[in-house]
N, C-alpha and C positions, 0 to 999 in steps of 0.2 A: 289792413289788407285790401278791404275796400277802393277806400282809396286809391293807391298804386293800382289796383285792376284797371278803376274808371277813368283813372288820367293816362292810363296807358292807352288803351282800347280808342275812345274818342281822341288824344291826341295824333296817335297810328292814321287813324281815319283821313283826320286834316290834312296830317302831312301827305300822304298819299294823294289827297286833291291838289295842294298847294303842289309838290312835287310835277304832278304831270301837266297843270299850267304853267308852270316854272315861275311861282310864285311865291317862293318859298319863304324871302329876305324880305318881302312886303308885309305879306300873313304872319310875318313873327315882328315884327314892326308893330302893325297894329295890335297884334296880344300884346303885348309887352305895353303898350299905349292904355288900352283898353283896362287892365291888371294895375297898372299905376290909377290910374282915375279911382278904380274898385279900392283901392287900398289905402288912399288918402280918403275917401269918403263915405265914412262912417254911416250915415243919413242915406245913400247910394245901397252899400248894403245889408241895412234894416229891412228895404224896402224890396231888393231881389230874393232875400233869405226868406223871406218872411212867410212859411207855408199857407197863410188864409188869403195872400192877396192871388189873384189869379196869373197863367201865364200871359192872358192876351193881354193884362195891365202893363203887366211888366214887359212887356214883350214893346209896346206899345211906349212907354216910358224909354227903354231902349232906342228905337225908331229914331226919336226926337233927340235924345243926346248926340246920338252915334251915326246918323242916316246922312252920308254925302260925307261923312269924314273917315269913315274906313269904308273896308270895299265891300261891294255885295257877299260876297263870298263870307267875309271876319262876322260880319253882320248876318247872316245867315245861319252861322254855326255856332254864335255866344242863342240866339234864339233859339235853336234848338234845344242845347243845354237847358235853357228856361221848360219848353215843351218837355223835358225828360225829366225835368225836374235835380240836375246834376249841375246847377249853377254854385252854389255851394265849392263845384272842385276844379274851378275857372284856374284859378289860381298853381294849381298842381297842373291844370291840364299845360296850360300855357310851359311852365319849366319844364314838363315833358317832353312838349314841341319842340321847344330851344334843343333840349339833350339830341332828339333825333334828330334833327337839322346840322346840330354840328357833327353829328356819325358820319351824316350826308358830307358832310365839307372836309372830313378828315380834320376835325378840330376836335381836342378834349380839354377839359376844366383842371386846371390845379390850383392848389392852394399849396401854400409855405406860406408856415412858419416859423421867425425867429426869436431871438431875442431883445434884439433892438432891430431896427428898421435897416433893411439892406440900403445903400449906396445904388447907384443907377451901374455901375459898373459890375458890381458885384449880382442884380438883378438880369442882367445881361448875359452873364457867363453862366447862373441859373436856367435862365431860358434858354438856352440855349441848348447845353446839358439833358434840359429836358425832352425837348424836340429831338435829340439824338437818340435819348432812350427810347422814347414813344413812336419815331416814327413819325410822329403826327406833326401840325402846327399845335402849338400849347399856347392856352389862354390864360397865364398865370392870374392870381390874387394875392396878394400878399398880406401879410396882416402878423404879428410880436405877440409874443406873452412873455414874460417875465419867467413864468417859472420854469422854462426850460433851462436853463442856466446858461446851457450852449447849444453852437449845431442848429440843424434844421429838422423841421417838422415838414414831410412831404406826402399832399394826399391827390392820388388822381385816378377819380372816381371812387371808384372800392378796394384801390391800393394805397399803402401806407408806407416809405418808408420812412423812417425813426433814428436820424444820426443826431437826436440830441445827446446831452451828457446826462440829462434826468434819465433818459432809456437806458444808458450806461451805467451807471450806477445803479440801479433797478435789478438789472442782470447780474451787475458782480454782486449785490446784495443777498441775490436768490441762491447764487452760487457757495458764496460764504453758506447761507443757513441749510446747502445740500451737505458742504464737509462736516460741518459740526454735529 
């Protein structure tokens, strides 16, 4: 619960700066940059995480990686986190950003899946579909599992719908053990 507080809260914040610079596609640019680096390097963050070294170390270690390659601004606010001692939740902060950023653009996240990998044609008429129900521009992903048998797996945001044949069978299954 933490968590989602603290990446909510401080990402709200950013956006809100970035938004009224109208900076919005840069600042999630460089998090997304900044988040890549953190995440391939292990040795990076030992050394951020690490509650006995100091802010101003780390803060300072920052400086020299980061200083003239993002903006004052990205650099400004991953230091912070360090000073709050919330660097730890860079990584949720940043996906948070992305999320309200695309609220901001009228864009939302899905995911489908199938069974075997769609056709570029067939991806098409998904997205498509999609965008019509949403309202929105759709930023699919797409990605198979096997065990759906059929059908599609569709998730967008905290909506699900379920036109596989595993979900089908599922239900007649439940149904059966309601007559019997």
């Amino acid at each position: 619960m933490l968590k989602g507080a603290v990446a909510g809260r401080y990402s709200a914040a950013l956006y809100e700066i970035a938004a009224e610079s109208n900076k919005v596609d840069q600042i999630e640019e460089e998090l997304k940059a900044v988040n890549v680096i953190l995440q391939e390097n292990k040795d990076l963050q030992k050394v951020l995480y690490h509650p006995q070294i100091t802010a101003a170390a780390k803060k300072e270690l920052l400086d020299q990686l980061f200083k003239g390659k993002i903006s004052e601004l990205t650099l400004n606010f991953v230091e912070l986190l360090v000073d709050r001692r919330r660097e730890t939740f860079f990584g949720d902060i940043v996906a948070e950003f992305i999320a309200q950023a695309n609220v901001g653009r009228n864009i939302v996240a899905a995911r489908v899946t199938s069974v075997v990998d769609l056709k570029d044609q067939e991806k098409s008429a998904v997205d498509q579909l999609l965008a019509r129900l949403t309202g929105k521009k759709v930023q699919v992903s797409y990605g198979t599992d096997p065990s759906l048998i059929g059908g599609l797996l569709i998730r967008i945001g905290d909506k699900v719908i379920d036109g596989t044949i595993k979900a089908k069978l599922a239900a007649l299954g439940d149904r059966l053990m309601k007559i019997s």
